[in-house]
C-alpha positions in Angstrom: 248.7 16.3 -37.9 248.0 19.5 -36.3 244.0 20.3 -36.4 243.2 23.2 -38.5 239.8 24.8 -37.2 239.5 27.3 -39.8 239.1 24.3 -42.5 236.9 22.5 -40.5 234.6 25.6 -39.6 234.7 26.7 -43.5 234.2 23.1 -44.6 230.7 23.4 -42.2 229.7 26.1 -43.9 230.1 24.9 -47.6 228.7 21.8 -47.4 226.4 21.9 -44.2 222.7 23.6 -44.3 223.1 23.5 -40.2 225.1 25.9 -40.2 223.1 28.3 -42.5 220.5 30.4 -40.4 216.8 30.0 -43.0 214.6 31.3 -39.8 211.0 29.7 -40.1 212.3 28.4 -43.4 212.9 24.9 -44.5 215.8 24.7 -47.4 214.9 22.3 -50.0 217.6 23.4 -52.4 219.7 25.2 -54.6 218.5 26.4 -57.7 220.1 26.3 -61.0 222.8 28.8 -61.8 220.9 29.3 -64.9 217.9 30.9 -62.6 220.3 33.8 -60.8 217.0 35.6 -61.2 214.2 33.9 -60.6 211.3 36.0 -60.4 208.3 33.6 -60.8 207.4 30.2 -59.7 204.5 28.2 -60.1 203.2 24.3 -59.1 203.2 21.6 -61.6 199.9 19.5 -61.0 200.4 16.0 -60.6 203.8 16.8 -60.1 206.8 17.7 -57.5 207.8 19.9 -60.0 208.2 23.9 -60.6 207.6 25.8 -63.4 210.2 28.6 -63.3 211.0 32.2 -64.4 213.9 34.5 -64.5 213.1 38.1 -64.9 213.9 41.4 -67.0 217.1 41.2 -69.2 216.9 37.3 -69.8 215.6 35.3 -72.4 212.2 34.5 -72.6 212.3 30.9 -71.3 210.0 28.7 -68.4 211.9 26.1 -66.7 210.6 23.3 -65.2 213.0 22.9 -61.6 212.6 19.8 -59.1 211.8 20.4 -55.8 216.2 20.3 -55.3 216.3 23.2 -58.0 217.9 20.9 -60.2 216.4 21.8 -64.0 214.5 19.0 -65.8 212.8 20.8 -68.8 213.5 24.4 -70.8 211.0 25.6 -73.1 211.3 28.9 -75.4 208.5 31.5 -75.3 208.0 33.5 -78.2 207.4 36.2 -76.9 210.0 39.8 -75.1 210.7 39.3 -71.3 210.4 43.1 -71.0 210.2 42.4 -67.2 208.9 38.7 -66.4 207.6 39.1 -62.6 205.2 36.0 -61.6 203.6 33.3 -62.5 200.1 31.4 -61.9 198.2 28.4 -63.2 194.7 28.2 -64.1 192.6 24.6 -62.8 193.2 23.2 -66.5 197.3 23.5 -66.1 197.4 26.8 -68.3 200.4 28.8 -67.6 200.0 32.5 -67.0 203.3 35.2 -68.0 203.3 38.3 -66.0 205.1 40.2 -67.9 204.2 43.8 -66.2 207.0 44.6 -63.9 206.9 48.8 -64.0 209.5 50.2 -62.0 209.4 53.7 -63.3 205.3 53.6 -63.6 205.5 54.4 -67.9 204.2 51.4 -69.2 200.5 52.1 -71.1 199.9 49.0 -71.5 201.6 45.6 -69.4 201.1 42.0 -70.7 200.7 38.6 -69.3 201.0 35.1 -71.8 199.3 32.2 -71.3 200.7 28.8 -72.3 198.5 26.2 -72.6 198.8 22.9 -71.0 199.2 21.0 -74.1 201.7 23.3 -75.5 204.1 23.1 -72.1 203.6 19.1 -72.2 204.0 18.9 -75.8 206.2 21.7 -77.4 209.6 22.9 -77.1 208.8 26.8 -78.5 205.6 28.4 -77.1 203.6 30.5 -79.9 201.3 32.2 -76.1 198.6 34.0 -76.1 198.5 37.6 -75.3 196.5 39.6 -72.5 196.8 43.2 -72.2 195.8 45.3 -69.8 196.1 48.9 -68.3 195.2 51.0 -65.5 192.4 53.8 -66.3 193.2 55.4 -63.0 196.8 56.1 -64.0 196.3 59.3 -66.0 200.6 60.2 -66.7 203.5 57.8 -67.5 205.3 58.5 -64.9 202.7 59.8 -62.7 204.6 62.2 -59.4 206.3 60.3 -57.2 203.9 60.5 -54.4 200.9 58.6 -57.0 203.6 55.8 -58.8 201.7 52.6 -57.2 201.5 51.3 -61.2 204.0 48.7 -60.6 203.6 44.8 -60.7 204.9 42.1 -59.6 202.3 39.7 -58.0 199.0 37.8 -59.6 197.1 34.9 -59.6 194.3 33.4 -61.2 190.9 32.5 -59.9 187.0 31.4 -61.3 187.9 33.3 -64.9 190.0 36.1 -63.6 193.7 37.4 -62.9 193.7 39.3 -60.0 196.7 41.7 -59.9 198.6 43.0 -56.8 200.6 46.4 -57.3 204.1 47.2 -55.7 204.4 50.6 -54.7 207.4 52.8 -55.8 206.5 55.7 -53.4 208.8 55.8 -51.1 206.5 57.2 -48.4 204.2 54.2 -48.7 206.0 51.4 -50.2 204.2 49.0 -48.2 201.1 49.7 -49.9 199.4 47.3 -52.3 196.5 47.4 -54.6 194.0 44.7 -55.8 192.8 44.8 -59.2 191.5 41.8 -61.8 191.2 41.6 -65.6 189.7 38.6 -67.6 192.4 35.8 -68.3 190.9 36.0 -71.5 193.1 37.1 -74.6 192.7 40.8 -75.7 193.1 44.4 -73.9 191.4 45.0 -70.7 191.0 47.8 -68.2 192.1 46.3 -64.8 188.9 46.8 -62.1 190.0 48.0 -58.3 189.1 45.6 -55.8 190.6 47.1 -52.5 194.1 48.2 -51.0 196.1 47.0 -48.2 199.1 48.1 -46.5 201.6 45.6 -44.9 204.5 49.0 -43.7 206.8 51.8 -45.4 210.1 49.8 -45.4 211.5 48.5 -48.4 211.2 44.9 -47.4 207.7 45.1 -46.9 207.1 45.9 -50.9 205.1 42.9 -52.2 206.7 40.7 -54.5 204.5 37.4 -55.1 201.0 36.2 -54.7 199.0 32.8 -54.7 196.0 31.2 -53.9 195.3 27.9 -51.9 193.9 25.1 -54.0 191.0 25.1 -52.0 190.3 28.8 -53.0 190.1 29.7 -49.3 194.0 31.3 -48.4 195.6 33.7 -50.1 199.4 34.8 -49.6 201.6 37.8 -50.4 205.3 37.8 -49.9 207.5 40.2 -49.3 211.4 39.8 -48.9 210.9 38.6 -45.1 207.3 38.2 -44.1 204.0 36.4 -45.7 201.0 37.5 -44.9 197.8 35.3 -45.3 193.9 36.3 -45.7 191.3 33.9 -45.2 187.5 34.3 -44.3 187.2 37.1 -47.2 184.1 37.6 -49.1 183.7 37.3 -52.5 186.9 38.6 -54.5 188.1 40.8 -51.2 191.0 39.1 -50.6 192.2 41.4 -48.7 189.6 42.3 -46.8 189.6 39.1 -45.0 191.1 37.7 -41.7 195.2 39.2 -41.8 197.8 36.7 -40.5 201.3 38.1 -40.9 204.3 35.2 -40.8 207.7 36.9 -39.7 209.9 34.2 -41.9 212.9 35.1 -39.2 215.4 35.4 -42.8 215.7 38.4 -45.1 216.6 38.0 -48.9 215.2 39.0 -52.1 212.3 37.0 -52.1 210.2 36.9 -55.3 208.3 33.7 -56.0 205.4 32.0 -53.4 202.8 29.3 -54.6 201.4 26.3 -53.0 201.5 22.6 -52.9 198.3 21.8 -51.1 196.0 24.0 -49.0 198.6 24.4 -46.3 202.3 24.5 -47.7 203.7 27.2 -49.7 207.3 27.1 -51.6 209.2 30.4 -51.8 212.2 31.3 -54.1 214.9 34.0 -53.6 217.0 35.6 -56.2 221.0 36.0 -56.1 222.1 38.8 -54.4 225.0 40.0 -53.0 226.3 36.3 -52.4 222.9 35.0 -50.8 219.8 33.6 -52.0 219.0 31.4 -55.4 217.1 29.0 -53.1 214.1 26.9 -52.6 212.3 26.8 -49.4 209.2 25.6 -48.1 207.0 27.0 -45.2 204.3 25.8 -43.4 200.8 27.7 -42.6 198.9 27.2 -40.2 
């Protein structure tokens, strides 16, 4: 039989992760075709579990994904997925909603849910709490185009508080993030300024997902191909700490980064243009 090289080479490439080039990324799986989307991922405790998200223009649903992608678990929120954009666990297991994605900077007011940990263990329809927050230094919706930094896609929570992480929209300074927290308590807040940081102008370098180390002492932001990581900050300054940038070597549409442990985080990439829809892991140092 004559050998065809084209089959072998294509069969490689289906069914082989050698072939596939992650960079400093190690493939742990592909997720559900029901999570073309996912825009939010958070640890399980006590679990090798994910809680999952998808984002604007899906139903309001969590899903909880093994560490293959492989779904175990759906649960219905009742609540909109206006635009679903991270997600983040306080130390009792509560699960935190952000639903404050902003691309044209006109939202008043953005919202985050929190499911309880009984609720997610116990319940297959989620009746969540709502936390509602706005930005008094956004005075028009839309502001100009040089002043649309209102955007969100990145929080977590620590000691009481959800500290937000803006993506810029201007396209002059799209690398530039700001820091702001509100209570994780239920009600409507004004969101406090803590401190900016700016990672470049490229598109890439918008910031897309944020999470903090068990141990309260590393924080991460992701973009679609780096993660940057603060340590030795005072206080709530996260970014005013020590800056370690991570150059992952592998560019999607990353949108989801949390941790299992103090050293390991677990990134997720959306579907897009035939690539992505995977689960990763990446080591710190």
């Amino acid at each position: 039989m004559k050998f065809d090289y084209l089959k072998y080479c294509l069969f490689l490439l289906l069914f082989s992760n050698c072939t596939v080039n992650y960079g400093q990324l190690n493939y742990t799986g592909k997720i559900s075709s029901d999570l073309k989307e996912v825009s939010g991922m958070e640890s399980i405790p006590n679990s090798d579990s994910f809680w999952m998200i998808n984002d604007s223009g899906n139903d309001p649903k969590v899903f909880e994904v093994n560490s293959k992608g492989k779904i175990y678990k759906t649960l219905h929120i009742k609540g909109k997925n206006r635009d679903w954009e991270d997600l983040t666990k306080d130390s009792e297991g509560n699960l935190y909603i952000g639903d404050f994605g902003n691309n044209a900077n006109d939202r008043k007011h953005q919202r985050i849910y929190m499911l309880s940990a009984n609720d997610l263990a116990t319940k297959k329809s989620i009746d969540p709490v709502k936390i509602e927050f706005s930005f008094p230094d956004q005075k028009k919706f839309p502001p100009k185009k040089k002043n649309r930094h209102f955007d969100v896609e990145s929080f977590f929570y620590h000691s009481g508080y959800l500290y937000l992480f803006t993506k810029s929209r201007t396209k002059s300074a799209y690398g530039r993030t700001n820091l702001y927290k509100i209570p994780a308590t239920k009600g409507k807040h004004k969101a406090q300024f803590i401190s900016t940081f700016n990672t470049c102008d490229k598109l890439e370098c918008w910031i897309t997902s944020a999470a903090i180390s068990p141990n309260g002492k590393k924080v991460v932001l992701l973009s679609h191909n780096s993660v940057w990581q603060f340590t030795d900050f005072k206080g709530d300054n996260f970014l005013g700490g020590t800056e370690k940038k991570y150059d992952l070597g592998h560019t999607t549409q990353k949108e989801s980064i949390c941790f299992k442990g103090n050293d390991t985080v677990y990134i997720s990439d959306e579907e897009s243009h035939g690539s992505g829809r995977n689960l990763y892991s990446f080591q710190l140092d």
